[in-house]
C-alpha positions in Angstrom: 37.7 -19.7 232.2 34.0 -18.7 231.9 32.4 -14.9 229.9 28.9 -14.2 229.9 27.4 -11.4 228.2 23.4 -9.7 227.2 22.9 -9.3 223.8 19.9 -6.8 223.7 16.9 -7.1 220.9 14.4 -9.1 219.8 15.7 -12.8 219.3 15.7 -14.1 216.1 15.7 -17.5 214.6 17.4 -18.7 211.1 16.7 -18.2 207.9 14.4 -20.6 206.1 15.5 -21.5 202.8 13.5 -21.9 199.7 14.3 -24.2 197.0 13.9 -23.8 193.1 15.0 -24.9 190.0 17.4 -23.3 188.0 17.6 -24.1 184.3 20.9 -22.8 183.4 22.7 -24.7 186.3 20.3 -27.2 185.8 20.0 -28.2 189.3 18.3 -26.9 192.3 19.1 -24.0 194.0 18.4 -23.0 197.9 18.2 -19.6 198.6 18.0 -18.7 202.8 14.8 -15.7 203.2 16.3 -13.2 205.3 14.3 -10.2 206.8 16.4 -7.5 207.8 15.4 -7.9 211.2 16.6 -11.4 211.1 20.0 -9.5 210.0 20.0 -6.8 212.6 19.9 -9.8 215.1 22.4 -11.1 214.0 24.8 -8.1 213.6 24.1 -7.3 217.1 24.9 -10.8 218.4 28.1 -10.3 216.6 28.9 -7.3 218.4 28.7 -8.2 221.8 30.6 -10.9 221.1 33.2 -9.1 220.0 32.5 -6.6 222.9 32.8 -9.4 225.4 36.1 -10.8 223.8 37.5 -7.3 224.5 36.7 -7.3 227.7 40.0 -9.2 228.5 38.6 -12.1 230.3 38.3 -14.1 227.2 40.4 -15.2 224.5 39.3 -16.8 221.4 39.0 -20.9 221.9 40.8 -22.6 219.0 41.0 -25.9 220.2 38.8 -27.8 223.4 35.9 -27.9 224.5 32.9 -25.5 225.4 29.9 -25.2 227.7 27.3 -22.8 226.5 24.0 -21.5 228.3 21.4 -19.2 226.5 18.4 -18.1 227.8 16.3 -16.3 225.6 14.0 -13.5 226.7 11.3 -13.3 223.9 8.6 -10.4 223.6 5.3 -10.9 225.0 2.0 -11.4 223.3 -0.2 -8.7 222.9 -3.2 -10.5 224.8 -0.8 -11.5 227.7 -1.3 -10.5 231.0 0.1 -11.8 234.4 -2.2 -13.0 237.1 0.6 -12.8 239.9 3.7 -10.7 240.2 5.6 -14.0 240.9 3.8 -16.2 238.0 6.5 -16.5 234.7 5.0 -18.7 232.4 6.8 -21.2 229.8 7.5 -19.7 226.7 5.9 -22.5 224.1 4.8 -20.5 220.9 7.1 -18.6 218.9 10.5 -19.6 217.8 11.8 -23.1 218.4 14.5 -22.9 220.6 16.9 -24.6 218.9 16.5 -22.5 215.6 17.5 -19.2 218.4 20.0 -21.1 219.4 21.6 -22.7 216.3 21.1 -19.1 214.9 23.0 -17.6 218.1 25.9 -20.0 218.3 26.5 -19.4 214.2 26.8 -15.6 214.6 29.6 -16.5 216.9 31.9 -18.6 214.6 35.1 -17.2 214.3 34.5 -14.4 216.9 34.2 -16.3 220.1 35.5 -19.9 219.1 36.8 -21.3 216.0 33.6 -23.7 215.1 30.6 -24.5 217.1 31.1 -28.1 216.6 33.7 -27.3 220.0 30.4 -27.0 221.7 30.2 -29.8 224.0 27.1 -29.0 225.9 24.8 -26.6 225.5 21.7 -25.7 227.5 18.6 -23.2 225.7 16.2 -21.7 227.5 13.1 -19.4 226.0 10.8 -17.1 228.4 8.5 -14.1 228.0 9.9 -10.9 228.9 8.2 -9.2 232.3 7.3 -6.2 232.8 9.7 -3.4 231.8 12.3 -6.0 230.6 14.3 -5.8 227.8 14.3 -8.8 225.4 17.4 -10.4 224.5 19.7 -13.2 225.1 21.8 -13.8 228.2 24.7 -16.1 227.5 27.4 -18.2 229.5 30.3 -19.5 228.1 32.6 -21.9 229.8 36.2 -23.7 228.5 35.8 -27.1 229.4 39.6 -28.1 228.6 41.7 -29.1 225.4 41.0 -32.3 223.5 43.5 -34.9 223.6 44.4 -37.2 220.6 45.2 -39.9 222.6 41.8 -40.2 224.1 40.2 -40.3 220.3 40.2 -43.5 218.3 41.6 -43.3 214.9 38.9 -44.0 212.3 
């Protein structure tokens, strides 16, 4: 059983979190720096999630094993320009890839699968948009099969 689904926007990465002390607690405290951007991302990828679980083809994974592709289409840089109509260069600056993609796979706890620790391989991609091209995230999910006890050694 396989879904894939586009998630339109602007990828976004997660939050960083800053530390500080607080005296009442006395310990320190981490508090993640959202930007509502960062939050309208993640709404979004929530949504076509969702969206795609409706679709029928789907049903939420409890248990087993998953295959996940992303491939992120990012915005251009200003300055960019391509020399050829065929030339798509590597997307190196920006957002690591794992931060979209840890991001990503965290909005879709609960909606999609039951944890993303199920995720058994994963492939990320990361590319500037063309011409004309909406950004966003393309993603392919695939059940690999159900996990059997017998096959785990007890710890």
């Amino acid at each position: 059983m396989s879904l894939s689904f586009f998630v339109p926007g602007v990828p976004r990465g997660r939050a960083h979190t800053r530390g500080f002390y607080n005296k009442a607690l006395g310990r320190v405290m981490n508090v993640p720096q959202q930007s509502g951007e960062q939050v309208g991302w993640f709404v979004a990828v929530r949504e076509a999630g969702a969206l795609a679980l409706q679709s029928g083809s789907w049903e939420k994974v409890e248990s087993g094993a998953l295959s996940v592709r992303l491939d992120f289409i990012v915005p251009r840089p200003g300055q960019f320009y391509w020399k050829t109509a065929h030339a798509e260069p590597r997307c190196y600056r920006g957002i690591d890839v794992d931060n979209l993609a840890k991001a990503f796979l965290d909005c879709l706890n609960g909606v999609l699968f039951r944890d993303d620790a199920q995720i058994a391989h994963l492939a990320v991609g990361k590319r500037y948009s063309r011409p004309g091209e909406c950004c966003g995230c393309q993603a392919e999910l695939r059940e690999l099969g159900a996990w059997y006890p017998e096959m785990v050694p007890p710890p």
